[in-house]
C-alpha positions in Angstrom: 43.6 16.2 171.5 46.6 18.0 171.8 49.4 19.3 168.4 52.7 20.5 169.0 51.9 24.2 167.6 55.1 25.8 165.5 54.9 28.6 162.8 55.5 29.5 159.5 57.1 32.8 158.2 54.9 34.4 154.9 56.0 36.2 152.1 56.7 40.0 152.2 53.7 41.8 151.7 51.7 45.4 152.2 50.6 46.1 155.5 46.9 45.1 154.1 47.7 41.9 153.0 50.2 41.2 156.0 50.7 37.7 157.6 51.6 37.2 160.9 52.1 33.0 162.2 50.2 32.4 165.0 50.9 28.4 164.5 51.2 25.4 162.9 49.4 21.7 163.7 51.0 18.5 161.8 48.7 16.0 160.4 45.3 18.3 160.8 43.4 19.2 157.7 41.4 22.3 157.7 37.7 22.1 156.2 35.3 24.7 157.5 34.6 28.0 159.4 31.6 28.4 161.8 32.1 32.3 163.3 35.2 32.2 165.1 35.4 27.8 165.3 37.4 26.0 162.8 36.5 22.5 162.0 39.7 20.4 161.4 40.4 16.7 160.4 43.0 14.3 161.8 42.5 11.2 159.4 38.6 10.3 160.1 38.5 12.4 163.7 36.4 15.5 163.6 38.1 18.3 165.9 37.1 22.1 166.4 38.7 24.8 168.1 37.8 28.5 168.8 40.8 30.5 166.9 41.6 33.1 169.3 45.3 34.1 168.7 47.0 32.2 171.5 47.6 28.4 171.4 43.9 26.4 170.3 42.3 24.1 172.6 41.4 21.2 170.1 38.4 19.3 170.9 37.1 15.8 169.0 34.0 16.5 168.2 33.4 13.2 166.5 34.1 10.3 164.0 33.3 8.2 161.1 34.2 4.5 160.7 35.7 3.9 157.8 36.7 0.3 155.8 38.9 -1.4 157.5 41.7 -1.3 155.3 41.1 2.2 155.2 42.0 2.4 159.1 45.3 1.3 158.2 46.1 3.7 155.0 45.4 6.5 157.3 48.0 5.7 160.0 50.5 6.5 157.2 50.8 9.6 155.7 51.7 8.7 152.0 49.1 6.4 151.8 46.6 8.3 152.8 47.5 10.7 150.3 47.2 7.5 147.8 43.9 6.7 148.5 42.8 10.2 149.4 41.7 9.3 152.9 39.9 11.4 155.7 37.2 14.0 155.3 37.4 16.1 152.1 34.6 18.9 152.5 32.3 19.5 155.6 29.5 22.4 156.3 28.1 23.3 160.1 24.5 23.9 160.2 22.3 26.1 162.5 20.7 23.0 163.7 24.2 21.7 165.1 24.2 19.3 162.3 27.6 18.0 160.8 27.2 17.2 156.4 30.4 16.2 155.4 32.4 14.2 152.4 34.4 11.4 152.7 35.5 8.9 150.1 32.6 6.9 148.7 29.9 9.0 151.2 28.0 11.9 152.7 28.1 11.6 156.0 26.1 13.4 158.7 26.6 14.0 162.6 23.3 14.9 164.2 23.5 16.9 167.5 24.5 15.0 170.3 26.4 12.4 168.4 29.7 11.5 168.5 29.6 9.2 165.3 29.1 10.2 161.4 26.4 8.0 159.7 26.5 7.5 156.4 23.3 9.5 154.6 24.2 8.8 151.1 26.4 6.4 149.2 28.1 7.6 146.1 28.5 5.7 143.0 29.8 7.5 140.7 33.4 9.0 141.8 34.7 9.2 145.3 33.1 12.6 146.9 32.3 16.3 145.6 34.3 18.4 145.7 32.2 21.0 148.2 29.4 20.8 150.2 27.3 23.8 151.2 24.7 25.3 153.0 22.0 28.3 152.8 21.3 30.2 156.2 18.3 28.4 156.4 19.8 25.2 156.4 19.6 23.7 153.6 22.6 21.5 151.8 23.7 21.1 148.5 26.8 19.3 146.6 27.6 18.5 143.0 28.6 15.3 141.6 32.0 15.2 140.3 33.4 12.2 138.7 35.6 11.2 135.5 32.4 10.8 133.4 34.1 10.2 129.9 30.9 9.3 128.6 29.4 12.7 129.3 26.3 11.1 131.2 23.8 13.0 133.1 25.1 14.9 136.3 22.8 15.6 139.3 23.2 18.1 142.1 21.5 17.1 145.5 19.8 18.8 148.2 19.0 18.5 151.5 16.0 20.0 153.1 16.4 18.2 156.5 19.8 19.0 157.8 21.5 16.7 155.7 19.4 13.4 156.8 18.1 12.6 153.5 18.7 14.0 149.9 16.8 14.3 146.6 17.8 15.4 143.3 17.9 19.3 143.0 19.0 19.5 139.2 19.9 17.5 136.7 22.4 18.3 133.8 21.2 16.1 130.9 23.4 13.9 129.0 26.1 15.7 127.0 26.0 19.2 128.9 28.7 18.8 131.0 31.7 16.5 132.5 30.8 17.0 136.2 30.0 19.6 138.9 33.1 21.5 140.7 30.9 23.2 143.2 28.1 25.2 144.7 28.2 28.5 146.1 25.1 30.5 148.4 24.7 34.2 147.6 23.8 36.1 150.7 23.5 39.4 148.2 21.6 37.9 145.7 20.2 35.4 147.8 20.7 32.6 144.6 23.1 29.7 144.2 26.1 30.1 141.9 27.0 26.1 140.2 30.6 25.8 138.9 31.0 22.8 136.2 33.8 21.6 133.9 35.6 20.7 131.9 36.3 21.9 128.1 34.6 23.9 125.7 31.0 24.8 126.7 31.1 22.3 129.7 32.8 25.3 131.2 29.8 27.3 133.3 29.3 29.7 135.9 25.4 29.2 136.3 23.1 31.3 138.4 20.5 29.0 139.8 17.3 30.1 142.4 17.8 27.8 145.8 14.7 25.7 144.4 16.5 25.6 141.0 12.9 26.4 139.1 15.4 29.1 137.5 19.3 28.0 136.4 20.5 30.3 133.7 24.1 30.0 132.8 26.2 33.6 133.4 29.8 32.7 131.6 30.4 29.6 129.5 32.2 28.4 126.9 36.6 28.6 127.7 38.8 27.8 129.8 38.3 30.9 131.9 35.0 30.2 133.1 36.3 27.1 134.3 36.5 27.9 138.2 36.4 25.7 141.3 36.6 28.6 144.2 34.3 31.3 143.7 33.6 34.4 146.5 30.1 36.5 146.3 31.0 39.9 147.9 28.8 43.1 147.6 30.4 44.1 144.6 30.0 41.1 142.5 31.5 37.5 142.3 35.5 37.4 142.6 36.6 33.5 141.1 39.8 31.6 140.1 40.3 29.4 136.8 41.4 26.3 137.3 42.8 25.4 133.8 45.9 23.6 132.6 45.5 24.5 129.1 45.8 28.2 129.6 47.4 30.8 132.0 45.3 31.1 135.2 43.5 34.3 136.4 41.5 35.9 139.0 38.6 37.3 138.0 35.7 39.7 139.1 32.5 39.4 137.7 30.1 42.8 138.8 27.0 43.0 139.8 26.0 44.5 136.9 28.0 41.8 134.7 31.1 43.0 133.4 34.0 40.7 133.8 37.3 41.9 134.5 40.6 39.9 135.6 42.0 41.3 138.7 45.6 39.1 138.7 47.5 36.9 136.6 48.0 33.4 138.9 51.3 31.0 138.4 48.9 28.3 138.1 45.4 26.1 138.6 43.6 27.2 141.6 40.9 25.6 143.4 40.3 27.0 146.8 39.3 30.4 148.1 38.7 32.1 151.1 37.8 35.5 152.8 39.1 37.0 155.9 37.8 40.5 156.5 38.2 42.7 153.4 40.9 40.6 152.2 40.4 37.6 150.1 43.0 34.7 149.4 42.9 32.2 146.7 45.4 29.5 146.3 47.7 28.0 143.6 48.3 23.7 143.0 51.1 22.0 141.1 49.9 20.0 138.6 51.7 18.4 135.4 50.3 21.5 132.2 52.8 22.5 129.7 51.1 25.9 130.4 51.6 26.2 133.9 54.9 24.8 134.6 55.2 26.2 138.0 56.5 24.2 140.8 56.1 26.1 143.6 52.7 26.5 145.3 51.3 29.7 146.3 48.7 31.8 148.4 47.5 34.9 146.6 46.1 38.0 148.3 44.0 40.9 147.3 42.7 43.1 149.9 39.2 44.8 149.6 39.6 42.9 146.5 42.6 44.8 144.9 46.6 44.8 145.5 46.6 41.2 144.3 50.0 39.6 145.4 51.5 36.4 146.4 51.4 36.2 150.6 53.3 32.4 150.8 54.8 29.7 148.5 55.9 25.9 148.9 57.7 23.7 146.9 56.3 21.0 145.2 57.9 18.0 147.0 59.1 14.7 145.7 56.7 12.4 145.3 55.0 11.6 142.0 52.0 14.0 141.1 49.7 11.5 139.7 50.0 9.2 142.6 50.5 10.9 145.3 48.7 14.1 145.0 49.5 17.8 143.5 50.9 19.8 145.9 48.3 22.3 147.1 47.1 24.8 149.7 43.6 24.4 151.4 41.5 27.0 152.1 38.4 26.3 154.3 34.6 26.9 153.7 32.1 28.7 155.5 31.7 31.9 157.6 34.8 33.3 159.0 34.6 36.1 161.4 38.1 36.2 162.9 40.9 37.8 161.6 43.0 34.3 161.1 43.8 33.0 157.7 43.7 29.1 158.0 45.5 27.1 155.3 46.7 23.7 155.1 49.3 22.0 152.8 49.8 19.3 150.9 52.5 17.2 149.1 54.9 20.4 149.8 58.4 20.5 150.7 58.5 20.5 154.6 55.0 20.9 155.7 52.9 18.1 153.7 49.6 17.6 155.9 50.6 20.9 157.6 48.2 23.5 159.0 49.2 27.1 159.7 47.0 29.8 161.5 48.6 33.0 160.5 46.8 36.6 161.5 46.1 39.2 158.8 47.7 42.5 159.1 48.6 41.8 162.8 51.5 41.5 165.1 53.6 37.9 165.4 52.6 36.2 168.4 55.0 33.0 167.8 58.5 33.2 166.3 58.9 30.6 163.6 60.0 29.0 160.7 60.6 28.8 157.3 57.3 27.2 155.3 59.3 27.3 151.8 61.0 24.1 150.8 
C-alpha cells in the first residue's frame, strides 16, 4: 500500500532534542514499535514498515472485520473519529503474534495469518487503553470503562500469545474507576499499573508479573494520575493526565524520591523513547485549568532539557464529539533514531502521521504542521 509521503517542520529546539521530517502518511495511525518496524493502522488494515530514513515501503500485514456499519464510518474521516473506529493499541510478540484493541475486542493475528480473530469480547467500555507485553511473551491490558458505580476492575493476562486470557488482578469494588495502563520493567523486571480517577483512585502500583505482590508506590492526587509512564535505569519518568490541576512530568528514582522534571500546557497521555531522549505529548481537552488549545510534543533528552519540540492547533470540530485533539506516540521497543507521532482532530494534519529523525539532518523539505 502506497501514501503520498510530505513533511512537517518542528519547533526550534537544542541540538539534543533536534527534529528533522523525514515524512508524513495521511490517514495511517501509528500503534507500535518492534526494533526498527513500525506497526501502523489505516482504518481496520494492519501495515508495517522498516523506518530507515528514506521513503517506507508499507506492507499490509493483515485485517480485522469489523460490523458492517462500521465498514462504512471508517471510509469517512469524521466519523470514524465519532465512533472511534480502527485499532486503538497493538503489541508484537516474539512468537510473531499480533494482540491488539479495537472497539468492543482483543483481537489476535497468529503467525501466518492474514485475518485478526476476535480472542475476547469486552463488555464493559469499548477497549483499554494499552496492551502490553513481557519479553517472554506474555500480555496484559486493563479495563477502562466509565464505571460510575465504582465496581470491581480486572486486569487480564495472557500466557499463550494472546489466544486466551484469564483474570490477573482484580481491584475490588470501590478501589478504583478503571485501569489507564500497564507498563513491563526490564530493570526491575515487575509491572507498573496506572489507574484513575480522583482522590485515592489515583495509583501508580508496582505489581510482580504473576501479581502474588501489587503494592501501590504513589496514590492519592491528581499527580499520581498518569496514563504514559517510561521505566529507564534511573527510575520511572511519567506524565499527569489531570484536568483539575496544572500537568507535570515527573521522575520517580529508583530509590523513590519524586521530583517534577517540567511543567506541561496540559493532560498528557502518551509517551515514548527514542535513544536518550524521551517525548511525551500534550491533548486539548475542555479544563478550566488547562485552557490550552494548542497541542504539543515535549522533549527531554537523557531525561533533562525538557522543551516543547512541535505544536498543533486544536481544530474545529466539537471536543466531546469528535475527539480532543491529540498526538500519538507508539508503544513498544524502538531502536531507530525516528520519532513517530500521529495527530488527531488538529488544524491541518488530523489523522496525520510524521516520521521525523532526532538530532539529524532533513532529508525531505516540508511544511508547516502548525495550524
Amino acid at each position: 500500500m502506497s501514501f503520498e509521503p510530505a513533511s512537517a517542520t518542528p519547533l526550534d529546539a537544542s541540538r539534543e532534542s533536534s527534529l528533522t521530517t523525514v515524512a508524513t502518511y495521511p490517514g495511517l495511525r501509528v500503534l507500535a514499535w518492534a526494533g526498527d518496524v513500525l506497526y501502523a493502522s489505516c482504518g481496520y488494515t494492519l501495515l508495517k514498515a522498516r523506518i530507515t530514513g528514506t521513503q517506507s515501503d508499507w506492507q499490509t500485514v493483515g485485517r480485522f472485520q469489523p460490523a458492517w456499519w462500521r465498514e462504512l464510518t471508517t471510509a469517512n474521516r469524521l466519523s470514524a473519529r465519532l465512533v472511534r473506529d480502527g485499532f486503538h493499541a497493538l503489541v508484537a510478540l516474539p512468537s510473531g503474534h499480533l494482540v491488539a484493541a479495537v472497539p468492543g475486542a482483543i483481537v489476535t493475528l497468529r503467525p501466518g495469518d492474514s485475518e485478526f480473530r476476535i480472542s475476547h469480547s469486552i463488555t464493559r467500555g469499548t477497549r483499554p487503553l494499552h496492551v502490553m507485553a513481557t519479553p517472554e511473551g506474555n500480555v496484559f491490558w486493563g479495563e477502562y470503562f466509565d464505571n460510575a458505580r465504582r465496581e470491581a476492575v480486572r486486569v487480564y493476562a495472557s500466557r499463550d500469545c494472546g489466544e486466551s486470557w484469564e483474570v490477573g488482578y482484580t481491584f475490588p469494588t470501590g478501589a478504583i474507576r478503571h485501569v489507564h495502563n500497564v507498563v513491563y520493567d526490564e530493570w526491575e523486571k515487575c509491572l507498573w499499573i496506572l489507574t484513575g480517577d480522583y482522590g485515592a483512585e489515583c495509583s501508580i502500583l508496582r505489581a510482580g508479573c504473576n501479581f502474588r505482590s501489587v503494592e501501590a508506590v504513589l496514590s492519592g492526587n491528581q499527580q499520581a494520575r498518569a496514563v504514559a509512564l517510561l521505566p529507564s535505569a534511573e527510575g520511572l519518568y511519567f506524565s499527569s493526565d489531570t484536568p483539575l490541576e496544572k500537568n507535570h512530568v515527573f521522575l520517580l528514582d529508583r530509590q523513590g524520591k519524586l521530583t517534577v522534571q517540567a511543567e506541561l500546557s496540559s493532560s498528557s497521555i502518551y509517551g515514548c523513547r527514542v535513544g536518550n531522549s524521551l517525548f511525551f505529548s500534550t491533548m486539548v481537552e475542555p479544563s478550566e485549568i488547562n485552557a490550552e488549545r494548542r497541542v504539543r510534543v515535549y522533549a527531554g533528552h537523557g531525561g533533562a532539557i525538557w522543551q516543547p519540540v512541535l505544536e498543533w492547533r486544536k481544530d474545529r470540530w466539537p471536543m466531546h464529539l469528535l475527539q480532543y485533539g491529540n498526538a500519538i506516540l507508539p508503544d513498544g521497543e524502538n531502536t531507530t533514531d525516528f520519532l513517530a507521532v500521529t495527530t488527531v482532530a488538529v488544524q491541518g494534519g488530523d489523522l496525520m502521521t510524521a516520521i521525523l529523525r532526532v538530532g539529524g539532518e532533513r532529508t525531505q523539505a516540508g511544511r508547516e504542521p502548525v495550524g
